[in-house]
C-alpha positions in Angstrom: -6.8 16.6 6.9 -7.7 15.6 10.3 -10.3 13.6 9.3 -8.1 11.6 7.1 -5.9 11.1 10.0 -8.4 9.6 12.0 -10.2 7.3 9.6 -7.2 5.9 8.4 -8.2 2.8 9.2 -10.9 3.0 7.0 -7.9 1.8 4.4 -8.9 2.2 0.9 -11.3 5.3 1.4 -9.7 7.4 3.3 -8.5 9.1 0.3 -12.6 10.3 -0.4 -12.8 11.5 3.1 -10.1 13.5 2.8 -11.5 14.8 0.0 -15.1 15.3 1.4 -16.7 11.9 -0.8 -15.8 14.0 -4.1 -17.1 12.1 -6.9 -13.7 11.8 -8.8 -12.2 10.2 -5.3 -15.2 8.4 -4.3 -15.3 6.3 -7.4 -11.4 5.3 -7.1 -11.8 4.8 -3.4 -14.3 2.4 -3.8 -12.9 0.6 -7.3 -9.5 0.0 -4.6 -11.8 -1.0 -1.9 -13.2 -3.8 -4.5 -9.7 -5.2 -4.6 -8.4 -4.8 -1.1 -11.3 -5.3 1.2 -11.2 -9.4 -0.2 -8.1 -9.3 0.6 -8.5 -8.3 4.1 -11.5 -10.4 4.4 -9.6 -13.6 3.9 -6.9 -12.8 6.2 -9.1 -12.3 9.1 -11.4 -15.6 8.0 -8.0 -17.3 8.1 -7.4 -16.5 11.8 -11.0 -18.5 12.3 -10.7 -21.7 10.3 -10.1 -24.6 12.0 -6.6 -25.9 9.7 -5.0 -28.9 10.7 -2.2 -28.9 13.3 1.1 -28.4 10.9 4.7 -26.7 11.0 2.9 -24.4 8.4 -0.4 -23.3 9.3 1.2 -20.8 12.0 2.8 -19.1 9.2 -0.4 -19.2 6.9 -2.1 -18.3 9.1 0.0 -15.0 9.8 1.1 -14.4 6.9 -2.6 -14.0 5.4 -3.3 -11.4 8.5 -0.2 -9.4 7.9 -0.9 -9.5 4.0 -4.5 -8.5 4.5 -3.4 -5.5 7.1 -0.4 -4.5 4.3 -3.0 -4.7 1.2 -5.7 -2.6 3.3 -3.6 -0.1 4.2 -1.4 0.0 0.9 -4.9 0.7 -0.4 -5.2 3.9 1.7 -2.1 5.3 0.4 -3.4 5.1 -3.0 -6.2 6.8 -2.2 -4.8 9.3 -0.7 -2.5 9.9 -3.3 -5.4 9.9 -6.0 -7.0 12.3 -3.7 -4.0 14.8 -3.9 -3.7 14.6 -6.9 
């Protein structure tokens, strides 16, 4: 369990670490970090693009990071929940 506490920001697998990479949790870790790491990815690519100075590309801009933290994360819980199960 304390190893799940720590890598939880390792998002979407933290459910197979908890679970000492079982197969069973592996494979759903991984098929979540398929969805979420993109997810992620683009947020933080966001925060790097040079956008045009509007009213709205502040709130792109964090919106995509705090969707991308929220997805990664949200992944975790899955996993973990797969894993106790």
């Amino acid at each position: 369990m304390f190893q799940a506490t720590v890598a939880t920001i390792t998002g979407p697998l933290t459910g197979a670490i908890s679970r000492g990479f079982q197969s069973c949790c592996l494979e759903y870790s991984l098929l979540l970090l398929v969805f979420c790491a993109p997810v992620l990815l683009g947020g933080i690519l966001l925060q790097f693009l040079r956008l045009p100075e509007r009213r709205w590309t502040g709130t792109l801009r964090m919106t995509a990071w705090v969707l991308g933290w929220v997805v990664w994360f949200g992944g975790g819980i899955l996993s973990f929940g797969h894993a106790l199960s």
